[in-house]
C-alpha positions as CSV (number, residue, x, y, z in Angstrom):
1,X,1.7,-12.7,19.0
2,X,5.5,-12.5,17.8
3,X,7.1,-15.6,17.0
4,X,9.3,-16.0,19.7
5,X,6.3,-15.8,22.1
6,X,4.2,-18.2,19.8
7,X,7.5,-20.7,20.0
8,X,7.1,-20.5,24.0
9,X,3.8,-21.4,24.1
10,X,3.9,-24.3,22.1
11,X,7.5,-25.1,24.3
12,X,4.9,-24.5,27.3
13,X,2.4,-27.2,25.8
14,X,4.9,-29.9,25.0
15,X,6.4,-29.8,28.6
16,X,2.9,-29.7,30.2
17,X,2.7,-33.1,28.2
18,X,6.3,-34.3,29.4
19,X,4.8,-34.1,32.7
20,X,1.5,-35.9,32.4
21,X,4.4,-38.3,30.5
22,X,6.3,-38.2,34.3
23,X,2.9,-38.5,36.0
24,X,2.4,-41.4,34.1
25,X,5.6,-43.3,35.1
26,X,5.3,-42.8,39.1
27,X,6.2,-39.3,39.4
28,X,3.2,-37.4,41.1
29,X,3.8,-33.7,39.1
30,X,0.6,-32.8,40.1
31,X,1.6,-33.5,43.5
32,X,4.9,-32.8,44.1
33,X,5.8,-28.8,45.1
34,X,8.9,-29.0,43.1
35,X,7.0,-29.7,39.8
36,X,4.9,-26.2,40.2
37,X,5.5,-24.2,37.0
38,X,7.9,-26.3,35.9
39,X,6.3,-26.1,32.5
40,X,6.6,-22.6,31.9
41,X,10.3,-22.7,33.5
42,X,11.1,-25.4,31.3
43,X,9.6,-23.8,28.2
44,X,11.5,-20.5,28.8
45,X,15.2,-22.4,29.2
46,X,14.6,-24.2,26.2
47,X,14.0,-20.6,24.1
48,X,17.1,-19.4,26.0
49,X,19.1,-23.0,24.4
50,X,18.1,-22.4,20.9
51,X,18.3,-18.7,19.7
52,X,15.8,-16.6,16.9
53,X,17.1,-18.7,13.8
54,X,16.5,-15.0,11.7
55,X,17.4,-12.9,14.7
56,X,20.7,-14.8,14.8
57,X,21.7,-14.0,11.5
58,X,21.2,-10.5,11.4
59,X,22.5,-10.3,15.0
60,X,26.0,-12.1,13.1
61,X,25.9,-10.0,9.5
62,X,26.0,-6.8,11.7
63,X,28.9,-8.1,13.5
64,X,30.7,-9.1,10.6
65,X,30.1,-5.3,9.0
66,X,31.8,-3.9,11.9
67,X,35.6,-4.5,10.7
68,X,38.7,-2.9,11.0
69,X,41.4,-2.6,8.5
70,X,44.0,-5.6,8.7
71,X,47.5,-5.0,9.2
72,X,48.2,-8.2,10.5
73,X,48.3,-10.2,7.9
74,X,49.0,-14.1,9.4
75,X,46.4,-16.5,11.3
76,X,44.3,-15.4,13.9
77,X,43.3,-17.8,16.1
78,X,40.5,-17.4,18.9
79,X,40.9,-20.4,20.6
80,X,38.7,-22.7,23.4
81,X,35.5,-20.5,23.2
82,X,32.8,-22.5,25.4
83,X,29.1,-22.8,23.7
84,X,25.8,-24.3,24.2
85,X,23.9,-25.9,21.2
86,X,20.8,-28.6,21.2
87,X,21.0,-31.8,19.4
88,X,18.6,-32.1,16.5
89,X,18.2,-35.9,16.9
90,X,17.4,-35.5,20.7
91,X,16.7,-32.0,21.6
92,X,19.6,-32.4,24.4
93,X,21.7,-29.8,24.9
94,X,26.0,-30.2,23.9
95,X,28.8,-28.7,25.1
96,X,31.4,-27.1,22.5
97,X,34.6,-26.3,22.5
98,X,35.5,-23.9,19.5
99,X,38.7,-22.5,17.9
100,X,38.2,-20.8,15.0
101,X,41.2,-19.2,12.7
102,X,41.4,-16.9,9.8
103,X,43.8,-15.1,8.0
104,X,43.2,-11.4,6.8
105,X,43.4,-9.9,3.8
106,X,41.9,-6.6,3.7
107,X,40.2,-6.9,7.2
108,X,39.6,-8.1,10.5
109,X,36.6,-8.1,13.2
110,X,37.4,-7.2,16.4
111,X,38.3,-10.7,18.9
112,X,35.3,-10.7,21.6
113,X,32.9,-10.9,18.4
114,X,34.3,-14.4,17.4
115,X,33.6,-15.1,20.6
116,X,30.1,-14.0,19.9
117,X,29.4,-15.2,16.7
118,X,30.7,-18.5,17.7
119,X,28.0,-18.8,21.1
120,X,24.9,-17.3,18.7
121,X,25.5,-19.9,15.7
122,X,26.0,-22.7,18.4
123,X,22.5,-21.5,19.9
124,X,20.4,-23.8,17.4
125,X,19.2,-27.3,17.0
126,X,21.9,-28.3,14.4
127,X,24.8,-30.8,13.9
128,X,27.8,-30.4,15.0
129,X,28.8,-31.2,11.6
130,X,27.4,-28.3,9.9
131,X,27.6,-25.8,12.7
132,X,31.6,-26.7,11.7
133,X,31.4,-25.8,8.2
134,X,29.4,-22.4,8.8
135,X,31.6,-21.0,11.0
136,X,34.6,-21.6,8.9
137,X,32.2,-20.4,5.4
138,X,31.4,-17.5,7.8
139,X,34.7,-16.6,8.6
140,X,36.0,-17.0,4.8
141,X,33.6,-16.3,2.8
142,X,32.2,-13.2,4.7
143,X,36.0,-11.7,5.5
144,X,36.9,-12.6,2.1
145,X,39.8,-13.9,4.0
146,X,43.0,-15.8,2.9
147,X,41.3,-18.9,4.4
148,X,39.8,-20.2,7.4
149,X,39.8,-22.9,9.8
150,X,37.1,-24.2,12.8
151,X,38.2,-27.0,15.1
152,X,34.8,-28.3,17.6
153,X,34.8,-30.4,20.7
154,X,31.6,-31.2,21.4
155,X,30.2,-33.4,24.6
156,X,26.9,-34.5,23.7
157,X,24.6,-35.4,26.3
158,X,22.7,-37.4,23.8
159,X,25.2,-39.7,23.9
160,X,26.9,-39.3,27.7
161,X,23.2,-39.3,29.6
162,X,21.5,-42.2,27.8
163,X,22.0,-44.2,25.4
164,X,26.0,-45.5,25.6
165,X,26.2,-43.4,28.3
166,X,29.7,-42.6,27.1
167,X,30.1,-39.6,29.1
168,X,34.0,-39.5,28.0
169,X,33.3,-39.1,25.2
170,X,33.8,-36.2,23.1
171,X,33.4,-35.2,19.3
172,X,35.7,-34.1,17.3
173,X,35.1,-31.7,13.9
174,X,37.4,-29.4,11.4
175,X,36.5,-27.2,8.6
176,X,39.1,-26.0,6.3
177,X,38.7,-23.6,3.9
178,X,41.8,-21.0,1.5
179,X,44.9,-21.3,2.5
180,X,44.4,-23.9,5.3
181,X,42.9,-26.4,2.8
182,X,45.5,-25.6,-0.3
183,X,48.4,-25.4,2.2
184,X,49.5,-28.7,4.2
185,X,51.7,-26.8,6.7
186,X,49.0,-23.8,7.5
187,X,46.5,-26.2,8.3
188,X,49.2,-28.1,10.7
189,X,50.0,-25.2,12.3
190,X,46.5,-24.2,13.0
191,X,45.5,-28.0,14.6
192,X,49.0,-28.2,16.4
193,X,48.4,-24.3,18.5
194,X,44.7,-25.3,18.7
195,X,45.2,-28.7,20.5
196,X,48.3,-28.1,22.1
197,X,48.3,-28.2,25.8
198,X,50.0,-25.3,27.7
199,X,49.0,-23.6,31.5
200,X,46.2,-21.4,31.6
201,X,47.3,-17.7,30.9
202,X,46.3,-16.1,34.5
């Protein structure tokens, strides 16, 4: 059995449990129509939240191998990308909000896949925190870039659906790295175009 198939049985399991837990509060799951299969369903949407942790990063190294050489040598900014990760504390699922930056030196990856790389690293059961810093590692480190910079919105249902119930809410995270961190004024630049309201292009 491959491990993605093991990982949905064992999801399968622990929401066959979740509804004996239901059943146990009121809720007639072996009763009810609408609660047919709804382990199985449940099991495969969870495997769809949080991606192949190894499958991920090879998915992202051979996008970041596919580059083109820069010519543009000031920031580029991919800016409001929507993703889906999972909270580790709570296995809920949060909504991002990413703008990621970098500034070339010898090359650059073509825009849709910081797009792509920013929804496949969201797809885990990690902090926002540290999702944060590896994107803007990522986008250094692996570009060998004249610095970086990652700006996160996050609504975490964790914290809007229970709990506080502070559905307003939402959490904010940078990452600097180069040039953003060393240089005052870059890094403004990057959080003022990031942040700054304007109509929608079309």
């Amino acid at each position: 059995m491959e491990r993605r198939d093991r990982a949905l049985a064992l999801f399968n399991e622990g929401f066959g449990k979740i509804l004996a837990g239901l059943d146990e509060l009121g809720y007639a799951t072996g009763e009810d129509a609408n609660f047919a299969d709804t382990a199985p369903r449940a099991a495969r949407a969870l495997t769809e939240l949080i991606v192949d942790r190894d499958q991920a990063r090879r998915e992202v190294d051979e996008m970041m191998t596919r580059s083109f050489p820069a010519r543009y040598r000031e920031m580029v900014i991919s800016k409001y990308n929507v993703a889906f990760g999972v909270c580790p504390h709570h296995l809920l699922p949060v909504l991002y909000r990413i703008s990621l930056a970098y500034i070339p030196t010898r090359r650059v990856i073509g825009i849709s896949k910081l797009s792509r790389i920013a929804q496949i690293m969201s797809r885990s059961p990690m902090l926002q925190e540290d999702l944060t810093h590896d994107l803007c590692r990522l986008l250094h480190e692996g570009l060998e870039s004249e610095g970086a910079a990652v700006y996160i919105e996050g609504l975490h249902l964790c914290m809007a659906a229970r709990g506080i119930n502070a559905h307003e809410a939402r959490v904010v995270t940078s990452a600097v790295l180069g040039v953003f961190l060393d240089n005052p004024s870059t890094r403004e630049e990057f959080v003022t175009l990031v942040t700054a309201s304007h109509p929608n292009l079309i």
